[in-house]
N, C-alpha and C positions, 0 to 999 in steps of 0.2 A: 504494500500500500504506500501508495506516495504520500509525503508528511501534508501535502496539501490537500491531501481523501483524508487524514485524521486530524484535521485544524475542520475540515467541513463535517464530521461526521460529532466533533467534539463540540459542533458552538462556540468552538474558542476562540481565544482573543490572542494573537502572536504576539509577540514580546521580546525577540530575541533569532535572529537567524533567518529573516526574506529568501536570504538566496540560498538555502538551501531546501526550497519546499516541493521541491523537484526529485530531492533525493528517498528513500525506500525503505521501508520499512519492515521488517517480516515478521517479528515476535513483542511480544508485549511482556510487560511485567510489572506488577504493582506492590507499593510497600513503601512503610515509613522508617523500617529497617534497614539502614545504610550499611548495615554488616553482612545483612541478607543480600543485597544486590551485590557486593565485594565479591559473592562465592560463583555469579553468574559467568559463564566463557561465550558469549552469544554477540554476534554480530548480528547487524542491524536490528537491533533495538528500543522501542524507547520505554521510558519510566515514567509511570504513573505514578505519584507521590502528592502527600497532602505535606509535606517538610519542607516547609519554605525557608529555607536557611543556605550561609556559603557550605557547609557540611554536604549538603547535597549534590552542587555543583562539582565541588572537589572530587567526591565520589564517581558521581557520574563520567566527568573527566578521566578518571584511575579504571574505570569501567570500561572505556573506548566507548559510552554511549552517545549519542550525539542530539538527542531529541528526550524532553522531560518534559512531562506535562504533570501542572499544577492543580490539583482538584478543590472544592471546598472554598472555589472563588477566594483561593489564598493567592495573595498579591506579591509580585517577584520583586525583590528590593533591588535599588540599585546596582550593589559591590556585586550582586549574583551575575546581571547581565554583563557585568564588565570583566567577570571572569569567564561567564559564557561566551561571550562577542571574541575573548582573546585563542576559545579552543576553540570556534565553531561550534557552536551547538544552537539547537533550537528550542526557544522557552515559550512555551503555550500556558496560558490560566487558563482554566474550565470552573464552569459554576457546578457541573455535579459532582457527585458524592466521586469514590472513587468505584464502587459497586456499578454505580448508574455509567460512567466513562468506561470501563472495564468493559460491561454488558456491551455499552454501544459498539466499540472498539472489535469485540471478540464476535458479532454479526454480522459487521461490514467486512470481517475476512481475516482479519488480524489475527495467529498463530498463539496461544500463550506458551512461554517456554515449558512449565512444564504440564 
């Protein structure tokens, strides 16, 4: 799924990485357990997470993931995007839960890792 099928499937609001919404998506995964996602080896990916913090970013980066989406209409603070913007990554807010994004996500074709 291209990240611009899961910015339109999510209702979301971009924040972080235009030009990459061309690039692909195959697997999903969700959690506010940044140690949980650590264990993950999957490429094209992204992360579903209600943890709006640099913790996450960090993470994600250390992950090779390149697309996080933010649920629970949690707002991405600045230091995020500017750590985002310096790996490439794409930061999307969504207003649903992360049940309701997941659901959506895993209908429109979206693989969960596991």
């Amino acid at each position: 799924m291209k990240i611009s099928r899961l910015l339109e499937v999510l209702d979301g609001e971009l924040v972080c990485g235009e030009r990459f919404l061309d690039n692909e998506v195959l697997w999903g995964f969700a959690s506010d357990l940044m140690s949980d996602v650590l264990t993950l080896d999957t490429d094209k990916l992204v992360l579903v997470t209600g943890l709006n913090n640099l913790q996450t970013i960090r993470t994600a980066e250390m992950a090779d993931i390149e697309c996080v989406v933010f649920v629970r209409n949690k707002k991405i603070l600045p230091p995020m995007i500017e750590i985002a913007s310096e790996h490439e990554m794409v930061l999307i807010e969504c207003r649903f839960s992360m049940f309701g994004a997941i659901a959506r996500l895993y209908e429109a074709g979206l693989k969960p890792v596991y």
